[in-house]
C-alpha positions as CSV (number, residue, x, y, z in Angstrom):
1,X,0.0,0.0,0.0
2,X,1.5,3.6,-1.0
3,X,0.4,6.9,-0.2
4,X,-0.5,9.0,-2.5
5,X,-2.9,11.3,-0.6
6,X,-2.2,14.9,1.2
7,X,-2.7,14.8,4.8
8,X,-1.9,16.8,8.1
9,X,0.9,16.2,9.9
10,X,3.7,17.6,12.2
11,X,7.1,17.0,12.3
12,X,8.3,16.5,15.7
13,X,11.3,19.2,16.5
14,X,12.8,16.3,18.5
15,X,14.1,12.7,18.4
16,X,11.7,10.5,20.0
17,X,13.2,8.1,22.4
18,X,11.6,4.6,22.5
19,X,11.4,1.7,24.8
20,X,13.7,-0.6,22.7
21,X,16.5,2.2,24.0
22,X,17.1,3.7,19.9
23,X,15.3,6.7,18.7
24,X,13.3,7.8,16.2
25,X,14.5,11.0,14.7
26,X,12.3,13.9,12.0
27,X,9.6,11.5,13.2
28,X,6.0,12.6,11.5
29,X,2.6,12.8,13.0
30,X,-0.3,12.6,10.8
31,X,-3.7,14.1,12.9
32,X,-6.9,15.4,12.3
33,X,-8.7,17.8,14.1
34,X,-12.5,19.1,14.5
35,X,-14.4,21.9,16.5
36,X,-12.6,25.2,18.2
37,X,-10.0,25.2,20.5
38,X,-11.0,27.6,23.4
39,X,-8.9,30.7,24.5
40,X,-8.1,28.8,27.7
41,X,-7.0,25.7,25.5
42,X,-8.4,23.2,28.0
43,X,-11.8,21.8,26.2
44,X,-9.4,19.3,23.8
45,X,-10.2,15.7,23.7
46,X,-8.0,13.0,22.1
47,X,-9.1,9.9,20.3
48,X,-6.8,7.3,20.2
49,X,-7.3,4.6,17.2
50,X,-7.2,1.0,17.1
51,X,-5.1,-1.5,15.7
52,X,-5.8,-0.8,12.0
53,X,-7.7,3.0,12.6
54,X,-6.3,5.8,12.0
55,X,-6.9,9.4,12.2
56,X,-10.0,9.9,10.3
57,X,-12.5,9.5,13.2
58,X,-15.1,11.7,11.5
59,X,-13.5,12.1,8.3
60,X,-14.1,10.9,5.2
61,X,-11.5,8.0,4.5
62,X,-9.2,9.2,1.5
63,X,-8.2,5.8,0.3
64,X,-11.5,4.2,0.9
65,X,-14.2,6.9,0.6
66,X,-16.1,5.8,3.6
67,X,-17.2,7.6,6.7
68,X,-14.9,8.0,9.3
69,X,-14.1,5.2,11.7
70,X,-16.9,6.9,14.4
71,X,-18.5,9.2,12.7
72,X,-21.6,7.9,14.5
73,X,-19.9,9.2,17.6
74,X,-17.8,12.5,16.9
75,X,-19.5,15.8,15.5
76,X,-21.5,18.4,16.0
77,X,-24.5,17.2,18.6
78,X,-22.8,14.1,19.1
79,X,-21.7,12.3,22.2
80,X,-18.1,13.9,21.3
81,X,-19.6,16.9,20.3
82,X,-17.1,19.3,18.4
83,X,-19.8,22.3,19.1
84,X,-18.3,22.1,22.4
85,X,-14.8,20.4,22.0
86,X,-12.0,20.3,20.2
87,X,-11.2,16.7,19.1
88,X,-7.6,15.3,18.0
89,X,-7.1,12.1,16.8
90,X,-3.7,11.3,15.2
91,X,-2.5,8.2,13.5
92,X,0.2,6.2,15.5
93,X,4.0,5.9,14.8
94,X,4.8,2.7,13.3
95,X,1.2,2.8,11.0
96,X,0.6,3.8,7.1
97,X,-1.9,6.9,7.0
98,X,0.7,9.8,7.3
99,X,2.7,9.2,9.9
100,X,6.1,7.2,10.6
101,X,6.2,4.1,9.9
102,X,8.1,1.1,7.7
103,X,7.2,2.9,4.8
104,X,8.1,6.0,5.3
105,X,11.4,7.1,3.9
106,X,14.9,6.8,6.2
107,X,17.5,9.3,6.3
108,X,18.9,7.5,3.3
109,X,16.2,7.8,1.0
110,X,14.9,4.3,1.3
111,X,11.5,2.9,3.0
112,X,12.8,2.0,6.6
113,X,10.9,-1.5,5.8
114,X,12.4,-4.0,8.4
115,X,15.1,-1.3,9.5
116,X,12.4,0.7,11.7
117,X,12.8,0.2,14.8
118,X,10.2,-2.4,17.3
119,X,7.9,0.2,19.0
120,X,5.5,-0.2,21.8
121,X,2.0,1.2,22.7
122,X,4.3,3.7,25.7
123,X,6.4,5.0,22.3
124,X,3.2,5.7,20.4
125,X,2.1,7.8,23.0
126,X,5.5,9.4,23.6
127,X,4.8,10.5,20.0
128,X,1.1,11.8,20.4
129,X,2.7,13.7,23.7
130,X,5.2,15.0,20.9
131,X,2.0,16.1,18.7
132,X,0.0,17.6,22.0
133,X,3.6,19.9,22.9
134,X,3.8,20.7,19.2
135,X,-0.2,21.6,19.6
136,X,0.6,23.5,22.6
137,X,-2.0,22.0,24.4
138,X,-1.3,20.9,28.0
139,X,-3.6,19.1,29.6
140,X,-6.3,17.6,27.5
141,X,-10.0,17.6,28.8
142,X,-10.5,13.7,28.3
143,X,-8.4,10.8,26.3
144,X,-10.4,8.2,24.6
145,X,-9.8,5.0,23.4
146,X,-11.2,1.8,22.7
147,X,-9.3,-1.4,22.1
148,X,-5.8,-0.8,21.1
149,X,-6.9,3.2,21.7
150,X,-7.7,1.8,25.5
151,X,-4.3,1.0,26.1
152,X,-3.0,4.2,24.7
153,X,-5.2,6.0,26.7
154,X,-4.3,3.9,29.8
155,X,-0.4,4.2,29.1
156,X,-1.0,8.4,28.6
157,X,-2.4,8.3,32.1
158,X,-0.4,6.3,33.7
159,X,3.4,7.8,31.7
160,X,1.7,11.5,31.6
161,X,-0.5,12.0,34.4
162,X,-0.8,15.6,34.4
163,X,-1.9,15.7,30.7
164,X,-5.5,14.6,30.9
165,X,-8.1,15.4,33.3
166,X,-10.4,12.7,32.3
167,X,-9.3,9.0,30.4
168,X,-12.1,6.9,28.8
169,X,-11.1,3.4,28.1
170,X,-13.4,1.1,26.4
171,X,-13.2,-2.6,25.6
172,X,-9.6,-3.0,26.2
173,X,-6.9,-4.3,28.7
174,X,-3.7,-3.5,30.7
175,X,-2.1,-5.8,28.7
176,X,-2.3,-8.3,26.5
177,X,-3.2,-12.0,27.2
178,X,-1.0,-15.4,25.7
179,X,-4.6,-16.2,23.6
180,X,-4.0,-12.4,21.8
181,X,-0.9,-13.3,21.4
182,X,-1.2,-16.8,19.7
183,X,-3.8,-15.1,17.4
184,X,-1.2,-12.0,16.4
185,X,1.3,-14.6,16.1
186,X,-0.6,-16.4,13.3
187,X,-1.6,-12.9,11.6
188,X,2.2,-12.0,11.5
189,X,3.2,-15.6,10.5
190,X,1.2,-15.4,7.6
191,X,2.2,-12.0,5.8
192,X,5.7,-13.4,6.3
193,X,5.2,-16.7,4.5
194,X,3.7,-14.8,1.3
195,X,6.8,-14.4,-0.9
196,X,6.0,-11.4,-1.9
197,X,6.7,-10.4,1.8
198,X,10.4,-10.6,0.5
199,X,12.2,-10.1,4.4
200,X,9.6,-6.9,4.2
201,X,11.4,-5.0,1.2
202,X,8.8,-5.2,-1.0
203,X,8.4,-1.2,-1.6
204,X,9.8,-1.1,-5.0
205,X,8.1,-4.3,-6.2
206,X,5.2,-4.9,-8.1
207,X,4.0,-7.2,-5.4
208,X,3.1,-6.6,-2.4
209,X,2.3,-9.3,0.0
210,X,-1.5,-9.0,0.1
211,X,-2.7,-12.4,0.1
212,X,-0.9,-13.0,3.3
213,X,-1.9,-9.7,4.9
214,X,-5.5,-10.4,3.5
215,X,-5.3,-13.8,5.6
216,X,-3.9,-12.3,8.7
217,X,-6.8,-9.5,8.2
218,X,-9.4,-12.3,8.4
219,X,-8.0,-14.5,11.6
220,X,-8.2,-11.0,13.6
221,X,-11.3,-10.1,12.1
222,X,-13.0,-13.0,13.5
223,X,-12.1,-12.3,17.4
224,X,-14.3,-9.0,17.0
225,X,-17.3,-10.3,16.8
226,X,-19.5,-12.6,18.9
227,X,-20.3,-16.4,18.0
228,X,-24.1,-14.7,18.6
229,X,-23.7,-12.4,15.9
230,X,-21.7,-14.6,13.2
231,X,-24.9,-16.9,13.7
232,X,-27.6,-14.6,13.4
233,X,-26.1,-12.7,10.7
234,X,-24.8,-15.7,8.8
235,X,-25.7,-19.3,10.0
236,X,-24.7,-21.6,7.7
237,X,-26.7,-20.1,5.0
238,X,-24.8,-20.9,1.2
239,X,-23.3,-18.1,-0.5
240,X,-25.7,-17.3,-4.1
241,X,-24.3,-17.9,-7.1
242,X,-22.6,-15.4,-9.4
243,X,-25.1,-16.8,-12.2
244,X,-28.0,-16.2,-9.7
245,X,-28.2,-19.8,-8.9
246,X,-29.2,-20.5,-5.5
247,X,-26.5,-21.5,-2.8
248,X,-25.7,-25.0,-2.8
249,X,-22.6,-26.8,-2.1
250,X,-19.8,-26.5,-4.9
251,X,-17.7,-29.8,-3.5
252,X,-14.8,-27.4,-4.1
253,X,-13.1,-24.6,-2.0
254,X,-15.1,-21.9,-3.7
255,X,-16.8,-19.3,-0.8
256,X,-19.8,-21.7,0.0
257,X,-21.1,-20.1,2.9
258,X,-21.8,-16.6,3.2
259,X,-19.3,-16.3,6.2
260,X,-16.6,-17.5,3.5
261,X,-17.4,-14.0,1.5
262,X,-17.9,-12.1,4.3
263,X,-14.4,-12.8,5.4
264,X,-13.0,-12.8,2.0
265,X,-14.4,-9.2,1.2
266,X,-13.4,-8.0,5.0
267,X,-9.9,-9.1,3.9
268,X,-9.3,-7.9,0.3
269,X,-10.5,-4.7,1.5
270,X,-8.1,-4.4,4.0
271,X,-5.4,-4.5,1.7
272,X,-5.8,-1.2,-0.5
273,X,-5.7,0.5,3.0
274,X,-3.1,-0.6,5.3
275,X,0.5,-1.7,5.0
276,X,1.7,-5.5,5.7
277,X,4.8,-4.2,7.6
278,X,2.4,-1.4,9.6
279,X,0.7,-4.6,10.8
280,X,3.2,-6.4,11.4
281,X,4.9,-3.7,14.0
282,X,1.9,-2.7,15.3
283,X,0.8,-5.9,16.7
284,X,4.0,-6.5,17.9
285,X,3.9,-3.5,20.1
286,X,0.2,-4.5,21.3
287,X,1.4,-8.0,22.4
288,X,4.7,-6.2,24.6
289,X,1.4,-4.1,25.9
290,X,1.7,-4.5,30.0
291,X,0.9,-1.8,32.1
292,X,1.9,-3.5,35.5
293,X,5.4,-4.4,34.0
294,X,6.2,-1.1,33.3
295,X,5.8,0.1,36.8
296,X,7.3,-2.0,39.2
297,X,4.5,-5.3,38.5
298,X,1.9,-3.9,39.9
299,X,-1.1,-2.1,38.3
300,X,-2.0,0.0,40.8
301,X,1.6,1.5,40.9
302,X,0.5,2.7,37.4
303,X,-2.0,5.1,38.0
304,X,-0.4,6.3,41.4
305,X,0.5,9.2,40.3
306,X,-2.4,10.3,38.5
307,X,-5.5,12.9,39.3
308,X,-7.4,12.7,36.4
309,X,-11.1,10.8,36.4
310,X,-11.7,7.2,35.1
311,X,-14.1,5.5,32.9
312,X,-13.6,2.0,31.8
313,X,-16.5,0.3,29.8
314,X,-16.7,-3.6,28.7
315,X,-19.2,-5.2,26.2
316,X,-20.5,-8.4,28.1
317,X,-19.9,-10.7,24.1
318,X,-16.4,-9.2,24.2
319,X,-14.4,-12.4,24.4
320,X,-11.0,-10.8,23.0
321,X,-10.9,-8.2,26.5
322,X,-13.9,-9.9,28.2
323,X,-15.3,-7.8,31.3
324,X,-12.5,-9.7,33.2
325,X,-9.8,-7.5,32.1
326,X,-11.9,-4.2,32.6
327,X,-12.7,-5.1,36.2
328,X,-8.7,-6.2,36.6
329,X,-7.9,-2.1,35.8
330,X,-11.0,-1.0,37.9
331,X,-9.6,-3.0,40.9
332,X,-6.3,-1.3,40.3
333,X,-7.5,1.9,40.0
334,X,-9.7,1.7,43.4
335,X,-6.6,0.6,45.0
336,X,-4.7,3.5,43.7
337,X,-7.0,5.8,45.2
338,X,-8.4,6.9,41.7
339,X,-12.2,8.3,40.7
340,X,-13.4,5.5,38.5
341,X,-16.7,4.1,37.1
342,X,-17.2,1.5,35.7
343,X,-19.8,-0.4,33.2
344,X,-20.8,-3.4,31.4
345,X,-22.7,-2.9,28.7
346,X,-24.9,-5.5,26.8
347,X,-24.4,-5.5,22.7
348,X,-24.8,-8.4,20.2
349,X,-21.3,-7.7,18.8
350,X,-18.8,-8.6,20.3
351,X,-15.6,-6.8,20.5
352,X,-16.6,-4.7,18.0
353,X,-19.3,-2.9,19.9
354,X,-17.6,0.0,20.6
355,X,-17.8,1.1,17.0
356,X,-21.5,0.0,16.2
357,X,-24.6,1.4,17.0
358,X,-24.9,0.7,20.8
359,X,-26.9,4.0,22.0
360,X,-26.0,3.1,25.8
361,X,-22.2,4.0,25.3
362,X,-23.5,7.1,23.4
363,X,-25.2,7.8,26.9
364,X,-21.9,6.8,28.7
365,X,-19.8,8.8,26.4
366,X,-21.8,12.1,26.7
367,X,-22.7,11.7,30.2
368,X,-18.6,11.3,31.2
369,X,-17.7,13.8,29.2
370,X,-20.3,16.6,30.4
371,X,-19.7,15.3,34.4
């Protein structure tokens, strides 16, 4: 995947140290941003992303046309309503959409590819600090995230305390479990075994290694949503026919069931946005996520330090962070000494919920935001 699209972006005045002990220097930032800033700069909110967002929250997509990522949930009159804040959300170091990452070009003119360096979830918010300095905005009103956005929204309070006033984590964890692992590891495995992969220099090529990237796009896509919801939306109902024919077996390896396509489309789609290497270093840094290593082995060591306000939410068909993992940070924050609530919300799909139409985190959203 190349870029070929303008976008905003700031160049960081600084190198950015990371947790692997190199730097990473001229690093670039690609945001966007909606609604005013006030004259006392305090009514800012940043949206993290997940693993494969990116920083069009409520923009249209450039590459793909579509709404932004939650449009349903950021604008004016929504639950993050830009009449009243100002909203930054900024796509991470080490993805495809603007800023740093394996395909950006190194100081010697050539993609970094396999040269960048292995980030973590701290470094990617050591780089949105970078953008918030750059920003000159201090403390932010809230932090959201869900998913992988949870953890950087966790990490910001817990490595920057003094620079949000409120953190809303949703459907995530302090850090990531051996099953998320297994599944990343079989995601990475299989982008490397495409040849096209070529030891990830595969910039100049014709190729790129899609089918693999397409696979690993399909294994992930399958933990974010519920067993409930696969059934009711696809059974084992057969796929139609091109010809019009009614579904029926083909006694081949043809998409027979509908699930088949459904998977097939979610990954083929994936590959005109997002960059095998991007995924590749970004799920790395996910699996290295854990917030209790970082400080000392204990959780509630984390947040310590911190002032700020708390909202953790969990979908009760979330089986990737079940409810489990949000009362795990909940505990740790009441043991901190930290203003948290916390909620369990009932939706149909899965991990996923947090981006659907689920109007009782819109009510969650607004009513933490407004408190």
């Amino acid at each position: 995947m190349t870029r070929d699209y303008p976008v905003s972006s700031i160049r960081l005045p600084h190198d950015l140290p990371l947790d692997s002990g190199q730097v990473l220097s001229d690093a670039e930032i690609a945001y966007e941003s909606y609604g005013v800033l006030n004259e006392a700069r305090d009514n800012a909110i940043l949206i993290c992303h997940a693993l494969t967002g990116d920083q069009f929250v409520a923009s249209e997509h450039p590459v793909t046309g579509k709404p932004g990522w939650w449009d349903r949930m950021v604008g004016p009159g929504k639950p993050v309503d830009t009449d009243r804040f100002h909203v930054i959300c900024a796509n991470v170091i080490g993805s495809c959409l603007g800023s740093t990452g394996p395909a950006s070009m190194a100081s010697d003119g050539q993609p970094y590819a396999m040269r960048f360096p292995v980030i973590t979830i701290r470094d990617m918010v050591r780089g949105l600090v970078g953008l918030l300095d750059e920003l000159a905005i201090e403390r932010l009103h809230c932090v959201i995230g869900g998913s992988m956005g949870g953890m950087q929204a966790l990490s910001l309070a817990a490595n920057f305390p003094e620079r949000a006033g409120r953190v809303l984590a949703i459907a995530t964890t302090a850090r990531h479990s051996a099953q998320n692992i297994a599944f990343h590891e079989v995601g990475r495995q299989a982008i490397m075994a495409d040849p096209a992969w070529s030891n990830g220099d595969y910039y100049a090529s014709e190729t790129s290694p899609d089918a693999g990237l397409a696979v690993a796009r399909m294994a992930a896509h399958i933990t974010y949503l519920s067993e409930d919801g696969l059934t009711e939306k696809f059974g084992r109902r057969f796929q139609d026919r091109p010809d019009g024919a009614p579904g029926a077996k083909s006694f081949g390896f043809d998409a027979d069931f509908q699930v088949e396509s459904y998977l097939r489309y979610q990954g083929s789609g994936f590959t005109r946005r997002f960059d095998a290497n991007s995924y590749l270093y970004i799920t790395r840094a996910m699996d290295y996520f854990d917030l209790a290593e970082e400080h000392g082995g204990k959780l509630a060591q984390a947040f310590g330090g911190s002032e700020a306000r708390f909202c953790i939410v969990s979908f009760d068909t979330d089986w990737l962070y079940p409810t489990a993992e949000s009362r795990h940070i909940v505990h740790a924050l009441n043991a901190a000494g930290a203003a948290v609530s916390f909620v369990e919300l009932s939706a149909p799909f899965g991990h996923d919920s947090f981006l659907l139409d689920v109007p009782a985190l819109d009510r969650v959203v607004a009513g933490f935001l407004s408190q």
